[in-house]
N, C-alpha and C positions, 0 to 999 in steps of 0.2 A: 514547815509548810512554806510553799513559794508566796512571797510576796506579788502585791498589782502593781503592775508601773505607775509610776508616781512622777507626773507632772511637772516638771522645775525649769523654770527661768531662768537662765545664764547671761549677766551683765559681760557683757564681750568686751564693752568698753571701758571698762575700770569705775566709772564713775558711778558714786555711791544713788543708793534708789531714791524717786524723790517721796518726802513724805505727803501724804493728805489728810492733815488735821481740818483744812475748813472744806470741806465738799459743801459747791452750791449747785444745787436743781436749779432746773430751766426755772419754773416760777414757783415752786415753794408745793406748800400744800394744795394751795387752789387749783394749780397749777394741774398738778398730780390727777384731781380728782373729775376737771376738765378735761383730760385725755384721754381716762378712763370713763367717763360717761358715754363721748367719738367714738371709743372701742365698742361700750357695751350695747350703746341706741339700736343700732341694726338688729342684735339679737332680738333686743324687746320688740322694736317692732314688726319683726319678719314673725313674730309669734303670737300680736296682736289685732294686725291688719291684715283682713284676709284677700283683698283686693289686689291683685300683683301689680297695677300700673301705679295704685296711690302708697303701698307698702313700697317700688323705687324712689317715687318721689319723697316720702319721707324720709329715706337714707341717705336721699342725697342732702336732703336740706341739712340733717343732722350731722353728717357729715362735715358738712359746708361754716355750719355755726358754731363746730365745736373748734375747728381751725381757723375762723375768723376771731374769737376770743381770744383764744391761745395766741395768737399774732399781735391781737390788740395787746393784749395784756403784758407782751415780749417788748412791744413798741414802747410802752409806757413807762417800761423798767427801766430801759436804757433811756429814754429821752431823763425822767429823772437821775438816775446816775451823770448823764451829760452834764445836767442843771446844774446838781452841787456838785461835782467838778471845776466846772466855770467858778462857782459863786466862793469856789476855798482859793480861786486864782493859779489853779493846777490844769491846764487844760492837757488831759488824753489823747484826745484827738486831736488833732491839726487839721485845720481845715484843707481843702484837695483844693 
């Protein structure tokens, strides 16, 4: 029986694959389910509000809040990662 082609990656460059034991997500679980709420808001309320002008304006907001979080929450990651950075006397970044 013919085989399906089968997919394969060819290191061109010799150099061995890198591994990933520590995969980090943008912001974790909260993170996750913050994104996922941005995605889903439209659907629920395109399916609850029957009014077309206040059912855009609600997607927009929902939209708007679940990206404003997800930002803040990005901001606040890294501003702490900065902090103890700094405070172990390691600094990452260099100031510009």
């Amino acid at each position: 029986m013919p085989q399906g082609a089968r997919y394969h990656l060819s290191n061109t460059h010799g150099a061995a694959r890198q591994a990933f034991h520590r995969p980090q997500t943008l912001l974790g679980s909260a993170g996750h389910w913050i994104r996922e709420a941005g995605l889903l808001l439209p659907l629920i309320i395109g399916e609850w509000v029957p009014d077309p002008d206040q059912k855009f304006r609600y997607m927009k907001f929902a939209s708007l809040a679940a990206a404003l979080i997800s930002q803040g929450m990005w901001t606040a990651r890294i501003h702490a990662e900065r902090k103890a950075s700094h405070a172990d006397g390691h600094a990452r970044h260099a100031p510009a």
